[in-house]
N, C-alpha and C positions, 0 to 999 in steps of 0.2 A: 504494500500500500504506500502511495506518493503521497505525503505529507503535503499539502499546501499551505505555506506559511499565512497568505493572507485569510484562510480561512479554517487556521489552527484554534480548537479547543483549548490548549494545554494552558492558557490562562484559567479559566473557569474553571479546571482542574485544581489547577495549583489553588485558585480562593477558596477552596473547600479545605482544603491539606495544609494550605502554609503556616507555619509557626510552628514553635519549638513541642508545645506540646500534645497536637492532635495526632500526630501518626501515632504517639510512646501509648496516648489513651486507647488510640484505635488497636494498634499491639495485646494491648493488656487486656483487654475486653477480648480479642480474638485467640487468644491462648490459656488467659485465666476463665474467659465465661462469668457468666454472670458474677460482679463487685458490686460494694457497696461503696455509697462515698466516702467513707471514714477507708477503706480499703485503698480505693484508688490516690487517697490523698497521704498514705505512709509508699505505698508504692513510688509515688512521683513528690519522693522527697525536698525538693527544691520549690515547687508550685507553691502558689500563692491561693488559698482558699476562696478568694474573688478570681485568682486567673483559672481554674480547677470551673467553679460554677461558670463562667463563661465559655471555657471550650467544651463543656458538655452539652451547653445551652445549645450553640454554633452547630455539635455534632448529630445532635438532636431534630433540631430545623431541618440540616439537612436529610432526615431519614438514616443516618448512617446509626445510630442507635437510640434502643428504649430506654426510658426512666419508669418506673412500676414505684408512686407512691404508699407505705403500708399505712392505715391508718390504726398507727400507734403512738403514744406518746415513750420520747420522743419519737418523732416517724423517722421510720425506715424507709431510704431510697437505694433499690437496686436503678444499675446499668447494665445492659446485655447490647451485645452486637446486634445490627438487622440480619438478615438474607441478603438486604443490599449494601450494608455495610461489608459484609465478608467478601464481596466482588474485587474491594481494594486489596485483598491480599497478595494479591502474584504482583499488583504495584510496589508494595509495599515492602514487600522480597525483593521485588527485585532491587530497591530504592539502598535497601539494607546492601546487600549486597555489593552494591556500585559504591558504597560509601565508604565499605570494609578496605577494597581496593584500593579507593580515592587514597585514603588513611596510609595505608601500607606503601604506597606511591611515593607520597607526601614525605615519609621516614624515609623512606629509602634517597632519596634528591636530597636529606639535608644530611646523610652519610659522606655522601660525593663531593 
């Protein structure tokens, strides 16, 4: 398939995905399965409990996964992947992948 730059997706891709933490959430949810917020927020130790509720918000909108409020006090909120959330995995692999390289690239040129 010929790419045509003028009338390339890959922006409106990347605004769904960009920033530090939505692939790590999308990961986590696609390997752990069903978390809770208190889970995903010792997982992705460095997040900011405002930046955490907004990329779930973000991730949500877009269909890429559920929230299932319990009504308990206090309430419980799970996250689970969609069907169409898990579509980004072979993205996402491969993004991993490309990066591992990028990395090992990188060390390797500042050997030389």
């Amino acid at each position: 398939m010929k790419i045509q730059p003028e009338y390339c997706k890959v922006h409106g891709a990347l605004s769904i995905l960009v920033g530090k933490w939505k692939p790590i959430i999308l990961l986590y949810l696609m390997s752990e399965g069903t978390m809770r917020y208190g889970e995903l927020k010792k997982a992705l130790v460095d997040i900011t409990p405002k930046m955490l509720t907004n990329q779930l918000r973000e991730l949500e909108e877009e269909g890429l996964i559920n929230r299932v409020v319990y009504p308990e006090v206090p309430p419980k909120v799970e996250y689970s992947i969609t069907e169409y959330g898990m579509t980004l995995k072979p993205i996402l692999e491969a993004m991993h992948e490309w990066g591992t390289k990028h990395i090992l690239r990188k060390s390797e040129s500042v050997k030389h």
